[in-house]
CHARMM-style PDB file with segment names, atoms N, HN, CA, C and O in Angstrom:
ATOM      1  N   UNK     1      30.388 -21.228  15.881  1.00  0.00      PROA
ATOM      2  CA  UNK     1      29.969 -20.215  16.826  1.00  0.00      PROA
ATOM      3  C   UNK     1      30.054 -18.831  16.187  1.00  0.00      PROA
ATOM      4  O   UNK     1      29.265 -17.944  16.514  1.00  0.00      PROA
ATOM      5  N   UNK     2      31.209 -18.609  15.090  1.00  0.00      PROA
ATOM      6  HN  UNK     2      31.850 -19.329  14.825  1.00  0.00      PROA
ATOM      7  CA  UNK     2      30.834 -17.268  14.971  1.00  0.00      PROA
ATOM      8  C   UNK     2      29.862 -17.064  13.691  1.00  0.00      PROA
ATOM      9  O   UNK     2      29.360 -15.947  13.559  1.00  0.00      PROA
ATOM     10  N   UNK     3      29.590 -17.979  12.828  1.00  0.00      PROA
ATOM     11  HN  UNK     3      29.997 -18.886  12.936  1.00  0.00      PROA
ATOM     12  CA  UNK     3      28.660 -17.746  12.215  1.00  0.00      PROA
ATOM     13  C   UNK     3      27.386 -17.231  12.578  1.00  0.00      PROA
ATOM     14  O   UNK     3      26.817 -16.226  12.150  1.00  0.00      PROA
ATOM     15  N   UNK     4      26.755 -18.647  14.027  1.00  0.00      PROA
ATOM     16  HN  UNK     4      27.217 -19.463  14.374  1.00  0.00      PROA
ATOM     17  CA  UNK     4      26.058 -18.324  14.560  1.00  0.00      PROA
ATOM     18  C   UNK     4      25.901 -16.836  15.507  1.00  0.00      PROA
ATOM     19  O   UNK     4      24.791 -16.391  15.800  1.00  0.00      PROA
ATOM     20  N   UNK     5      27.180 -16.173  15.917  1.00  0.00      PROA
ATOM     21  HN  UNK     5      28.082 -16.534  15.679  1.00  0.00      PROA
ATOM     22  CA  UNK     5      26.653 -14.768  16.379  1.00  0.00      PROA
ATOM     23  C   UNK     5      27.267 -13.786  15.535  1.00  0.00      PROA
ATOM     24  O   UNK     5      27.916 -12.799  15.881  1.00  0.00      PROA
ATOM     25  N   UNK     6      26.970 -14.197  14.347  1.00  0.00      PROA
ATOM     26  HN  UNK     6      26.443 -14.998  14.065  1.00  0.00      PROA
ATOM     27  CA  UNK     6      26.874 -12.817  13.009  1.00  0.00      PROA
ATOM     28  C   UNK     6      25.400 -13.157  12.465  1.00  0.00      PROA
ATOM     29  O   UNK     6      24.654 -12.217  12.194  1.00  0.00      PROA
ATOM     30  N   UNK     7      24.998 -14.383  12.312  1.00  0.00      PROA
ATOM     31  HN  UNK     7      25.604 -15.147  12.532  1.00  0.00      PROA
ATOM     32  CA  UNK     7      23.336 -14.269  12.724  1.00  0.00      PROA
ATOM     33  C   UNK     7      22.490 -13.394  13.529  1.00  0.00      PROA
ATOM     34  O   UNK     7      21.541 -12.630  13.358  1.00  0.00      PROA
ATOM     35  N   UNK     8      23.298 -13.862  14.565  1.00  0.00      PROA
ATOM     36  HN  UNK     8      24.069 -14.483  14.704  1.00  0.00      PROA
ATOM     37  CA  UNK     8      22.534 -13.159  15.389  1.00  0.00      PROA
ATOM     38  C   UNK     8      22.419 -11.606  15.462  1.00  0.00      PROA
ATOM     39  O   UNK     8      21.367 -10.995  15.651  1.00  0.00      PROA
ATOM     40  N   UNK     9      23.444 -11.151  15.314  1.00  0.00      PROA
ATOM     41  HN  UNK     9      24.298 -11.647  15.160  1.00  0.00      PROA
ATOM     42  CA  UNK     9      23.751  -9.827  15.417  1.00  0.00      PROA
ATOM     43  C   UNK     9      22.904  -8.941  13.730  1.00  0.00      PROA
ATOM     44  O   UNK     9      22.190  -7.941  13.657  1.00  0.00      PROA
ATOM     45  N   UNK    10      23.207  -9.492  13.088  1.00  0.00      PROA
ATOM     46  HN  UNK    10      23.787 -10.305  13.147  1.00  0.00      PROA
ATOM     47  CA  UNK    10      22.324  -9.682  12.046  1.00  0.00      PROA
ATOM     48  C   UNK    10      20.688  -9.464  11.703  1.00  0.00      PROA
ATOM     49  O   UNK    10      20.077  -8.630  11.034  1.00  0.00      PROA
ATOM     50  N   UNK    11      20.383 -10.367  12.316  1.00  0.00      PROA
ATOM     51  HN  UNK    11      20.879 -11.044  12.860  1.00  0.00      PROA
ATOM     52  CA  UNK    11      18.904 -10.437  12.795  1.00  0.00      PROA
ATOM     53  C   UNK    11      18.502  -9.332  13.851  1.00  0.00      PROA
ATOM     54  O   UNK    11      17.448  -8.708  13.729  1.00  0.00      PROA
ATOM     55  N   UNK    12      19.309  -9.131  14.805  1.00  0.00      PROA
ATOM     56  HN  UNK    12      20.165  -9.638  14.904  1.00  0.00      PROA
ATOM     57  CA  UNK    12      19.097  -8.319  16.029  1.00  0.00      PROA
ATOM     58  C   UNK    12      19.316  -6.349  14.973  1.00  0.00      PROA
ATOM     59  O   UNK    12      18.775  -5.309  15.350  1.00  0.00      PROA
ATOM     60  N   UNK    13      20.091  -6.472  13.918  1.00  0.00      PROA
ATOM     61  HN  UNK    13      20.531  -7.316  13.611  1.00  0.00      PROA
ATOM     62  CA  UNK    13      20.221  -5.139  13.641  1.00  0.00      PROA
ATOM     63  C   UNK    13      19.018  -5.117  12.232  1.00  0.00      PROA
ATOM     64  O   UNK    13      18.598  -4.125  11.634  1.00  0.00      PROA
ATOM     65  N   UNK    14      18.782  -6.146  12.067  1.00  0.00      PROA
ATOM     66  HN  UNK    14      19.123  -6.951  12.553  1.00  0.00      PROA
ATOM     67  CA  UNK    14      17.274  -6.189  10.831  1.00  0.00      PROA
ATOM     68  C   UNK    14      16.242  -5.599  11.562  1.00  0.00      PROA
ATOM     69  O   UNK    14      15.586  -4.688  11.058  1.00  0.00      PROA
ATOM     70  N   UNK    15      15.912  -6.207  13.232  1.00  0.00      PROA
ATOM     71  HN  UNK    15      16.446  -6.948  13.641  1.00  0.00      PROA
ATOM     72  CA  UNK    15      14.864  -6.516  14.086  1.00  0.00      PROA
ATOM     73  C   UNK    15      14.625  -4.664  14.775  1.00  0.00      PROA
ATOM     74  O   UNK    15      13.614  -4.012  15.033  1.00  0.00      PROA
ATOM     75  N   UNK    16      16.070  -4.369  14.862  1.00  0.00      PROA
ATOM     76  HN  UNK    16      16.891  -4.899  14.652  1.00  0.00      PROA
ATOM     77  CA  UNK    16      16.260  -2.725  15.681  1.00  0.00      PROA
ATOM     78  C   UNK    16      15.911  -1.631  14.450  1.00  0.00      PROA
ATOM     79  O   UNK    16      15.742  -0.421  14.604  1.00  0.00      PROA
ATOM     80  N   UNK    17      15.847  -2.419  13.126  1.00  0.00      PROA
ATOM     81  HN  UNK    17      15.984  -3.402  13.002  1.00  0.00      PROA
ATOM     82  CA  UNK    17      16.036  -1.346  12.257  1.00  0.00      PROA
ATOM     83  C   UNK    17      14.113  -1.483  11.914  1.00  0.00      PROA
ATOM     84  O   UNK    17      13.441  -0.461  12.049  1.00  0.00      PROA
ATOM     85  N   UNK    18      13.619  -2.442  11.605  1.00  0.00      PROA
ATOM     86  HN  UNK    18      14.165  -3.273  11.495  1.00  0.00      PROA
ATOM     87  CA  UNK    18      12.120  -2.850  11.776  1.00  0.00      PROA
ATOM     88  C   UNK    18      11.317  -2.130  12.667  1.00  0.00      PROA
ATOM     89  O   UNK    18      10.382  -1.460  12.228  1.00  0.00      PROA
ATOM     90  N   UNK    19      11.557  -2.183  13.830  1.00  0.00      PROA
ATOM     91  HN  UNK    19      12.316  -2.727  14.186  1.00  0.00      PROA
ATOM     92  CA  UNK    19      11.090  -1.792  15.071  1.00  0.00      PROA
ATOM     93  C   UNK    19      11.236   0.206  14.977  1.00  0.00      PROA
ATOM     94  O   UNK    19      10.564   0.904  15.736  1.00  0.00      PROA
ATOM     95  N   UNK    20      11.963   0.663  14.198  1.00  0.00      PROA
ATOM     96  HN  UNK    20      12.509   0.095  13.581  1.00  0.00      PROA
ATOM     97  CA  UNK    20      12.547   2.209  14.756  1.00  0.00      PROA
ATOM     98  C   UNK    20      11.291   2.931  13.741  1.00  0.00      PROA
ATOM     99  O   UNK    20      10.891   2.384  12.714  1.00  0.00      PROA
ATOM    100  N   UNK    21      10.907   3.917  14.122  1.00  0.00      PROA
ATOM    101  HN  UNK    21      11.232   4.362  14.956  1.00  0.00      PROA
ATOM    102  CA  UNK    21       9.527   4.969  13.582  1.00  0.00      PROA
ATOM    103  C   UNK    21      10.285   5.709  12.441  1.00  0.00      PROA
ATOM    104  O   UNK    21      11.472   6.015  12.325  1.00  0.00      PROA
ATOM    105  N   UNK    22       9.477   5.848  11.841  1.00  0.00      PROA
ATOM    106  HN  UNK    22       8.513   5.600  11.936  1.00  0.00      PROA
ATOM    107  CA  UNK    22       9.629   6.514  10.798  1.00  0.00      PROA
ATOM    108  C   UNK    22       9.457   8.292  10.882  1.00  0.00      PROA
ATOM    109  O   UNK    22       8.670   8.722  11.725  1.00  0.00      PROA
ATOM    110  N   UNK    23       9.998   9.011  10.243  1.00  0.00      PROA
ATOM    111  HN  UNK    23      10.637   8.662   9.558  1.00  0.00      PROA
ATOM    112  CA  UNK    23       9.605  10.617  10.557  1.00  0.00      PROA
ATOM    113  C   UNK    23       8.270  10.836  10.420  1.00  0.00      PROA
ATOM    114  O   UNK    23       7.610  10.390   9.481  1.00  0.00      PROA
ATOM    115  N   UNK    24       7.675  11.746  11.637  1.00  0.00      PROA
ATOM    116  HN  UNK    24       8.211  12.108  12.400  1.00  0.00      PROA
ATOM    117  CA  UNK    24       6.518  11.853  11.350  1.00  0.00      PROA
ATOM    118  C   UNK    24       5.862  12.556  10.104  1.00  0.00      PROA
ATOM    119  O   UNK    24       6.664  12.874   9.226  1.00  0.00      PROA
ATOM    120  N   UNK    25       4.706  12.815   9.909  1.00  0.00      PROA
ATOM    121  HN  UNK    25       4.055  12.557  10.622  1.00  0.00      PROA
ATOM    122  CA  UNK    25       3.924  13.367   9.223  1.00  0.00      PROA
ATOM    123  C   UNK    25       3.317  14.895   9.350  1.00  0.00      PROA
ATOM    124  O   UNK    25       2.522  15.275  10.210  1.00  0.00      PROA
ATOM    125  N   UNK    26       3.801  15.561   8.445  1.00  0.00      PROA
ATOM    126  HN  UNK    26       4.447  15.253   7.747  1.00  0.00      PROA
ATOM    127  CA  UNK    26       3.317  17.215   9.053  1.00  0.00      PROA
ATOM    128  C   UNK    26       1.850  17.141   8.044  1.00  0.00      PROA
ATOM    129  O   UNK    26       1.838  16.714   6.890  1.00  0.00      PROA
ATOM    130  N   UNK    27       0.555  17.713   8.862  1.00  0.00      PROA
ATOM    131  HN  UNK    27       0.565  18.061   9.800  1.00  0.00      PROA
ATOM    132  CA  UNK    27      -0.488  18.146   7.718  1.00  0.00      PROA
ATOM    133  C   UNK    27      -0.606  19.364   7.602  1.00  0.00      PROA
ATOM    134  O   UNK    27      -0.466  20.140   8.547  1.00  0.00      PROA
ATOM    135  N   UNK    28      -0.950  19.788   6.132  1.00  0.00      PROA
ATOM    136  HN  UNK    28      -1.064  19.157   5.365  1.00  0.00      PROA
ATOM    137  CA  UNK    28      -1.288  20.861   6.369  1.00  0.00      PROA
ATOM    138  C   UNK    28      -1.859  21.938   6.708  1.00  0.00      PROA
ATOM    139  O   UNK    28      -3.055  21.750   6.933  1.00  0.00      PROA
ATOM    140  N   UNK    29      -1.469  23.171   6.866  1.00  0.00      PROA
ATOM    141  HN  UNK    29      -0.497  23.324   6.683  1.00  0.00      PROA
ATOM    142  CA  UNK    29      -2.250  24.688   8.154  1.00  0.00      PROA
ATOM    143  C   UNK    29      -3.765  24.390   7.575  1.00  0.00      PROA
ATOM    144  O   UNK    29      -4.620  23.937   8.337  1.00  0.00      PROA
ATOM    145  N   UNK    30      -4.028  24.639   6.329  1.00  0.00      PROA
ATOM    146  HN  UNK    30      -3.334  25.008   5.710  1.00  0.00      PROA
ATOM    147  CA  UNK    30      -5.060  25.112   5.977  1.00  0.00      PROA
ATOM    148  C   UNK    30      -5.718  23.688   4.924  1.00  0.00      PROA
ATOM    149  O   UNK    30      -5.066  22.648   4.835  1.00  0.00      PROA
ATOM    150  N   UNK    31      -7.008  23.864   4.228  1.00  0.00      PROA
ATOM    151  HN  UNK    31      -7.538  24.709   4.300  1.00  0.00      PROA
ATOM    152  CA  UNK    31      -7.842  22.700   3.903  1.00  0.00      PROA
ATOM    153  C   UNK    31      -7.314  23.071   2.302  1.00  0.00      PROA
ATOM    154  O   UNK    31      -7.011  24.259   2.194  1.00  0.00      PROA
ATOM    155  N   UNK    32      -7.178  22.386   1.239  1.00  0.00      PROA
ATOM    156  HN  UNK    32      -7.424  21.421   1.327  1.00  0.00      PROA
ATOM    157  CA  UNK    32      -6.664  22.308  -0.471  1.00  0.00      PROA
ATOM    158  C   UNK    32      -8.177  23.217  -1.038  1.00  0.00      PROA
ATOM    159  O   UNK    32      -9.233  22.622  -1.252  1.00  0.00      PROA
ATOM    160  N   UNK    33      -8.038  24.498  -1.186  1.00  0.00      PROA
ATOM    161  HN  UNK    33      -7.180  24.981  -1.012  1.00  0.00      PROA
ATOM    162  CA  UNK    33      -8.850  25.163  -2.481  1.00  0.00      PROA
ATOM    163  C   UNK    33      -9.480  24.431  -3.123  1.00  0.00      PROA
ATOM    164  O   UNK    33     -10.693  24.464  -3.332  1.00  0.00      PROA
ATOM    165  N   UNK    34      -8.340  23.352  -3.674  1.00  0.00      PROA
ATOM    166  HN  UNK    34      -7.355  23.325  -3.504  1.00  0.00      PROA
ATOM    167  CA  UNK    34      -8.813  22.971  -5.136  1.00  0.00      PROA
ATOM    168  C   UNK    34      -9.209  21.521  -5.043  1.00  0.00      PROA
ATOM    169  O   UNK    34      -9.130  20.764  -6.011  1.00  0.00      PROA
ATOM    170  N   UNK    35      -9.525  21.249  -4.169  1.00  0.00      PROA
ATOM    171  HN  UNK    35      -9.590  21.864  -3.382  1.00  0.00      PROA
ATOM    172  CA  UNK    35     -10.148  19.725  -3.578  1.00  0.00      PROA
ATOM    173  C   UNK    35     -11.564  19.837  -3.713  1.00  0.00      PROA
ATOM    174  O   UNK    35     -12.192  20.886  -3.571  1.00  0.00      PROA
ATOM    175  N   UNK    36     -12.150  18.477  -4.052  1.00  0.00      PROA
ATOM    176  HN  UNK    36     -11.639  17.625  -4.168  1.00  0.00      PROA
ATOM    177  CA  UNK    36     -13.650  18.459  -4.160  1.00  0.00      PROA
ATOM    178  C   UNK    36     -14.040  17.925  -3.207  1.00  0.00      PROA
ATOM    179  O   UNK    36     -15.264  17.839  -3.112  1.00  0.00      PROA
ATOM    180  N   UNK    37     -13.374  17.466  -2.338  1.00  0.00      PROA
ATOM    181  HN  UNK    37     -12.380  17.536  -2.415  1.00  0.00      PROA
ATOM    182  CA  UNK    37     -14.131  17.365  -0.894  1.00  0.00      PROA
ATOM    183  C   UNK    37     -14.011  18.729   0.120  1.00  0.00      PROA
ATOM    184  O   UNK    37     -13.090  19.491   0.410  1.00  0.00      PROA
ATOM    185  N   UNK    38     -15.444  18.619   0.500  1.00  0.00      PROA
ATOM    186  HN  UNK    38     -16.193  17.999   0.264  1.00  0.00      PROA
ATOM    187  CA  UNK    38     -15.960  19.471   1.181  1.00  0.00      PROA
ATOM    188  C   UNK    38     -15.024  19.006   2.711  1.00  0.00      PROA
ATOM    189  O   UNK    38     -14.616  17.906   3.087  1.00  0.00      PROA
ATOM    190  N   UNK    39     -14.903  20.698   3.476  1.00  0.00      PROA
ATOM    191  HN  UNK    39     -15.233  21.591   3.171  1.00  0.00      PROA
ATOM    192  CA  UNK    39     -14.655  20.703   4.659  1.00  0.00      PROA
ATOM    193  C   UNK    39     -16.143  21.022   5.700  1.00  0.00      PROA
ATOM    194  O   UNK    39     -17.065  21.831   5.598  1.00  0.00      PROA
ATOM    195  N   UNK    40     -15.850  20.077   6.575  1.00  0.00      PROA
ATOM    196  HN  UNK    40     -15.100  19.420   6.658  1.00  0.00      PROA
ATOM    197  CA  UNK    40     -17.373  20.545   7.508  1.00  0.00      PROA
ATOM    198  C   UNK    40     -16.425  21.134   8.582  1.00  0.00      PROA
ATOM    199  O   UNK    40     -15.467  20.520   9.052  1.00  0.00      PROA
ATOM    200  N   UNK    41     -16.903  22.755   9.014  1.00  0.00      PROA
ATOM    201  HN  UNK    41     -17.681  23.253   8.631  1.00  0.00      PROA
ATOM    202  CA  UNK    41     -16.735  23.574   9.717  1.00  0.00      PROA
ATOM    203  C   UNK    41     -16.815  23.438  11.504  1.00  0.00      PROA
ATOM    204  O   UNK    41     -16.320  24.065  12.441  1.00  0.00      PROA
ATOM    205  N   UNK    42     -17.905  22.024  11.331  1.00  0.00      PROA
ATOM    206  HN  UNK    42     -18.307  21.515  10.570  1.00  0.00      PROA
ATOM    207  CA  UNK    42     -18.209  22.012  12.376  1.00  0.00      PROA
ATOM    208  C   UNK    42     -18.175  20.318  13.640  1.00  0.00      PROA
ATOM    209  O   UNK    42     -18.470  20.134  14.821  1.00  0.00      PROA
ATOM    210  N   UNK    43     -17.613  19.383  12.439  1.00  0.00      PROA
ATOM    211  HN  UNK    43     -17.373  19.532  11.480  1.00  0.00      PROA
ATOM    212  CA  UNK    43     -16.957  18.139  12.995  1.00  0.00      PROA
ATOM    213  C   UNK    43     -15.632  18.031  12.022  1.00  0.00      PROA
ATOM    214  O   UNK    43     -15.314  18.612  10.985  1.00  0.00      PROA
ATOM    215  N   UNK    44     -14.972  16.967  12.877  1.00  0.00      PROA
ATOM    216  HN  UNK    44     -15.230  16.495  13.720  1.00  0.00      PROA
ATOM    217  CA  UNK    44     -13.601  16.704  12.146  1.00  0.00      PROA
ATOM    218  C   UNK    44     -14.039  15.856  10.968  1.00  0.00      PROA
ATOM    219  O   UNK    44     -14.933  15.037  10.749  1.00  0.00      PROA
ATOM    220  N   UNK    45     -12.993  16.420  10.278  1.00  0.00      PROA
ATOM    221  HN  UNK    45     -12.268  17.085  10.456  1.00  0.00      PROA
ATOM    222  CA  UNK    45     -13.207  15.558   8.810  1.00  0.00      PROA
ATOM    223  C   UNK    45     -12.138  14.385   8.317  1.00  0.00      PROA
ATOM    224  O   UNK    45     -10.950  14.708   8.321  1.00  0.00      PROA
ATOM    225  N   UNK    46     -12.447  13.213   7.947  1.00  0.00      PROA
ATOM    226  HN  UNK    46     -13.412  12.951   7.944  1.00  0.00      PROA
ATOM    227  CA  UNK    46     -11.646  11.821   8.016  1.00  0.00      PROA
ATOM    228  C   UNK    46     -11.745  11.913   6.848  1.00  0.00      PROA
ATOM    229  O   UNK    46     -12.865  12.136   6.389  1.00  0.00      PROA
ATOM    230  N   UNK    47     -10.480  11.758   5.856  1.00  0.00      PROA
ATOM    231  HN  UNK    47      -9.570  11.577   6.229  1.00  0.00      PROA
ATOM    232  CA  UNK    47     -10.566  11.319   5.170  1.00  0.00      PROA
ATOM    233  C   UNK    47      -9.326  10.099   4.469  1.00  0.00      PROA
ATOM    234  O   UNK    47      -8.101  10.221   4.472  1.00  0.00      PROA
ATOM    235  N   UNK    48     -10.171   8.936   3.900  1.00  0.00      PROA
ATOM    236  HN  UNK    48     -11.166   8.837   3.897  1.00  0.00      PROA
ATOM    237  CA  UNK    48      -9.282   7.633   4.079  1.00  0.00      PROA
ATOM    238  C   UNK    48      -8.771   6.783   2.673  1.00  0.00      PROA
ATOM    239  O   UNK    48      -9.392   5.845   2.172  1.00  0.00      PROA
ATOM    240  N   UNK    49      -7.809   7.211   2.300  1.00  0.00      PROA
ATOM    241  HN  UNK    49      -7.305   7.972   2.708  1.00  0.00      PROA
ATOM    242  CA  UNK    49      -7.727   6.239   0.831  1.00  0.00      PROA
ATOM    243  C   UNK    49      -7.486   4.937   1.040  1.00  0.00      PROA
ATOM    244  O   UNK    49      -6.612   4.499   1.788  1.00  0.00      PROA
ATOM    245  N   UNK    50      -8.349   4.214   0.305  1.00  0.00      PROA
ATOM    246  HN  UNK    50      -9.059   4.570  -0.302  1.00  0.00      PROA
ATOM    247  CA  UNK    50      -8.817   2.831   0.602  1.00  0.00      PROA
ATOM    248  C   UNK    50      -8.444   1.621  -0.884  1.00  0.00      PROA
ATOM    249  O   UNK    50      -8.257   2.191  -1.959  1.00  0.00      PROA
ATOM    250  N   UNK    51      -8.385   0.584  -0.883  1.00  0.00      PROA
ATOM    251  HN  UNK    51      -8.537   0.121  -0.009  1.00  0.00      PROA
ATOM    252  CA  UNK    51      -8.516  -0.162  -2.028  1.00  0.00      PROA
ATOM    253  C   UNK    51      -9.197  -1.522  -1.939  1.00  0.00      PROA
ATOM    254  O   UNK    51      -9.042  -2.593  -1.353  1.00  0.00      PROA
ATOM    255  N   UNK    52     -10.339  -0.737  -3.135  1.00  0.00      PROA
ATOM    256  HN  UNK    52     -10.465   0.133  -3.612  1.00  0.00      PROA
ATOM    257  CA  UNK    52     -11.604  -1.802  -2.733  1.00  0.00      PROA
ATOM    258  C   UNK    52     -11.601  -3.118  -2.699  1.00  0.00      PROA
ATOM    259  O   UNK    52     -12.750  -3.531  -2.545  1.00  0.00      PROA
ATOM    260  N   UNK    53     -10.789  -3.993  -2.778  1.00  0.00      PROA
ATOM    261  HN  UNK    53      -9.855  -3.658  -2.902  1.00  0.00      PROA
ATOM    262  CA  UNK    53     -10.398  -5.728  -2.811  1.00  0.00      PROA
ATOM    263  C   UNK    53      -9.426  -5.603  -1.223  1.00  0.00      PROA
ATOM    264  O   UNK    53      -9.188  -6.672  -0.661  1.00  0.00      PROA
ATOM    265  N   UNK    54      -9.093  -4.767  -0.806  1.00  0.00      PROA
ATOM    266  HN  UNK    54      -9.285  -3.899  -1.262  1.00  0.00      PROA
ATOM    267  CA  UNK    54      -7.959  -5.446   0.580  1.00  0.00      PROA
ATOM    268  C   UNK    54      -9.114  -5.573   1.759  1.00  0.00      PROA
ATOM    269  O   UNK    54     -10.153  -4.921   1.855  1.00  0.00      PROA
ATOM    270  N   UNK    55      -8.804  -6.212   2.291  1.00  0.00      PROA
ATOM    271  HN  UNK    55      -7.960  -6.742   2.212  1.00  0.00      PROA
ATOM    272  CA  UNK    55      -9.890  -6.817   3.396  1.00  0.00      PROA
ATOM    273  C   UNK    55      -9.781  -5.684   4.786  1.00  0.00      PROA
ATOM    274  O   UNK    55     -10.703  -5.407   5.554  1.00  0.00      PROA
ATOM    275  N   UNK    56      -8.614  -5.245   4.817  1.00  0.00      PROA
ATOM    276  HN  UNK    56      -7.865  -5.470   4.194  1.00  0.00      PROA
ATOM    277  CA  UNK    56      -8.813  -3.905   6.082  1.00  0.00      PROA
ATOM    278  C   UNK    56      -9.613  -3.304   5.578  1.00  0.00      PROA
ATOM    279  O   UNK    56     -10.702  -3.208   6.145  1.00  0.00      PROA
ATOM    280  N   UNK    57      -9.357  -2.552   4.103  1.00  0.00      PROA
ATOM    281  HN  UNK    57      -8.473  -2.630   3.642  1.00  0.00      PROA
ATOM    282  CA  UNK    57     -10.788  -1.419   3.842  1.00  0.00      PROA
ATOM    283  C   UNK    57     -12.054  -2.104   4.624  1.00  0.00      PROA
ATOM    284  O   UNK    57     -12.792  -1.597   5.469  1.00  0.00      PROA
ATOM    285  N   UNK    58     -12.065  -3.630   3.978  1.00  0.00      PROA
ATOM    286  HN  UNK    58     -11.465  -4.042   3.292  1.00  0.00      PROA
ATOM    287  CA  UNK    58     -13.550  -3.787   4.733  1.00  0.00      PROA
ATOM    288  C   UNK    58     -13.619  -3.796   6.338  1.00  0.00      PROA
ATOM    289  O   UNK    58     -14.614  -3.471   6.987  1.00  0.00      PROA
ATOM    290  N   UNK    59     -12.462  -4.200   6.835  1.00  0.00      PROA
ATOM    291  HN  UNK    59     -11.655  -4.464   6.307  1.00  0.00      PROA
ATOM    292  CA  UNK    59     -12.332  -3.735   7.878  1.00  0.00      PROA
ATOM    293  C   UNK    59     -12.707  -2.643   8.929  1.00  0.00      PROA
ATOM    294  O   UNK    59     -13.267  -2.721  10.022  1.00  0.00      PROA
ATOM    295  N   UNK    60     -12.172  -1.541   8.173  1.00  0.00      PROA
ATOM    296  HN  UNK    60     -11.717  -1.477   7.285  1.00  0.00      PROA
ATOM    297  CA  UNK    60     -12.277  -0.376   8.950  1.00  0.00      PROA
ATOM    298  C   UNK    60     -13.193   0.553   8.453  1.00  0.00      PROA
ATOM    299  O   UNK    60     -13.425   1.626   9.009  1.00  0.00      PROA
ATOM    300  N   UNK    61     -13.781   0.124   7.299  1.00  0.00      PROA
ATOM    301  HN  UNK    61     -13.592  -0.748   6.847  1.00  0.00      PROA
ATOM    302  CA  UNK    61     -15.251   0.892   6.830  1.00  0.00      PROA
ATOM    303  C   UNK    61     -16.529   0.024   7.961  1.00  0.00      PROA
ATOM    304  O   UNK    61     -17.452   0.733   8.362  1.00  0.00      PROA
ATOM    305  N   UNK    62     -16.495  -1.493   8.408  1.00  0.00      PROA
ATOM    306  HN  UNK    62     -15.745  -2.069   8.082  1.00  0.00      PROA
ATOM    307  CA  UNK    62     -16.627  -1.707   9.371  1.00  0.00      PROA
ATOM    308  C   UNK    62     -17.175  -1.789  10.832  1.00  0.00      PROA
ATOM    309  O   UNK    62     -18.060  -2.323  11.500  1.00  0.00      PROA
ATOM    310  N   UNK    63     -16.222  -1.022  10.914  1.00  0.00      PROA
ATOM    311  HN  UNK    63     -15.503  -0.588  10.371  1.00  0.00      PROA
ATOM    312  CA  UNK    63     -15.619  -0.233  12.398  1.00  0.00      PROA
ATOM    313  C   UNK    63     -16.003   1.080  12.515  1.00  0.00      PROA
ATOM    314  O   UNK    63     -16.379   1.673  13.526  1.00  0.00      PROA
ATOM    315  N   UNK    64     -15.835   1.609  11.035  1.00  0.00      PROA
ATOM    316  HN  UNK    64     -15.530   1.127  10.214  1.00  0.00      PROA
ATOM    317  CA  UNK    64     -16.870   3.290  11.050  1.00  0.00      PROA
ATOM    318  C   UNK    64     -18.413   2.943  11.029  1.00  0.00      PROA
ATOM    319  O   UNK    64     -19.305   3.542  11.630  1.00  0.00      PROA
ATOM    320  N   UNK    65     -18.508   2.018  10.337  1.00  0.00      PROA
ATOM    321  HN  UNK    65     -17.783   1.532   9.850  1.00  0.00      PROA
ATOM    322  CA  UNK    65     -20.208   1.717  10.357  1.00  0.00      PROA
ATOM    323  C   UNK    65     -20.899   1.568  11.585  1.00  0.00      PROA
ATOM    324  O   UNK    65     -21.921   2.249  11.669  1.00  0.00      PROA
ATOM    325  N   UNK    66     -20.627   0.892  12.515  1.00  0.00      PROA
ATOM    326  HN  UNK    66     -19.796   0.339  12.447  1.00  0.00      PROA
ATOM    327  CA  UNK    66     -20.306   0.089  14.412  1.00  0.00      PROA
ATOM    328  C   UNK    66     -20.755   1.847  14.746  1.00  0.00      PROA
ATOM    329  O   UNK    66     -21.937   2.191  14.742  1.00  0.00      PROA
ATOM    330  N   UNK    67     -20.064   2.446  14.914  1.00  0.00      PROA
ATOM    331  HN  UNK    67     -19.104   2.167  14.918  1.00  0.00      PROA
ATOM    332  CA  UNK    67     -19.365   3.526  15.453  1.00  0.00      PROA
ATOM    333  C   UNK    67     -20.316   4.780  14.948  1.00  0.00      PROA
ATOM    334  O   UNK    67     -20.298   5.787  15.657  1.00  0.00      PROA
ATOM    335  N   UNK    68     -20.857   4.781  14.177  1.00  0.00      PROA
ATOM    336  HN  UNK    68     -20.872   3.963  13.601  1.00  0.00      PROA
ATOM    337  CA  UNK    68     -21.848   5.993  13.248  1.00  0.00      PROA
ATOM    338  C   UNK    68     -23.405   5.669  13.600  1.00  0.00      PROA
ATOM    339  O   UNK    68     -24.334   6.464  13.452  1.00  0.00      PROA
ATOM    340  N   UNK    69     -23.508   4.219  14.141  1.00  0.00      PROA
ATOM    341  HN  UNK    69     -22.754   3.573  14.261  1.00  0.00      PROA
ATOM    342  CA  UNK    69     -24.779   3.235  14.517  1.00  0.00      PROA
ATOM    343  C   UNK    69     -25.339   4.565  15.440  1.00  0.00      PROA
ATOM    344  O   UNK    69     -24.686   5.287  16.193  1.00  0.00      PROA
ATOM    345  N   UNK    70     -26.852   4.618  15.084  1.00  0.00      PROA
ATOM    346  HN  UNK    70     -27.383   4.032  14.472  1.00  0.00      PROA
ATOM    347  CA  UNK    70     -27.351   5.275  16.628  1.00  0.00      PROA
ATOM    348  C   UNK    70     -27.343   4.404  17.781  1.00  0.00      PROA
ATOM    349  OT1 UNK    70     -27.688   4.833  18.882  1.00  0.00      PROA
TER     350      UNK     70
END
């Protein structure tokens, strides 16, 4: 029995530590000077680093394609 609830407790503090968010993400005020992508002034701009063999890229390039459709 107490093996079994140091398992448990175990698992339950793996499972609470899995589950908890990470600090968010600050972006920054202004767009990088020295970037070669262009900012459009006048829609939001997405931009997505991708790697061409994982199957989400194809995924969610996708889902932008769906979505860009007239």
């Amino acid at each position: 029995m107490l093996w079994l609830g140091g398992t448990a407790a175990g698992l339950g503090a793996l499972a609470d530590y899995a589950n908890r968010p990470g600090a968010p993400a600050h972006a920054p005020a202004n767009w990088p000077s020295s970037s070669r992508l262009t900012l459009d002034g006048q829609h939001p701009t997405l931009v997505m680093l991708v790697h061409p063999k994982c199957d989400c890229t194809r995924a969610s390039l996708a889902v932008f394609e769906v979505r860009a459709a007239p």
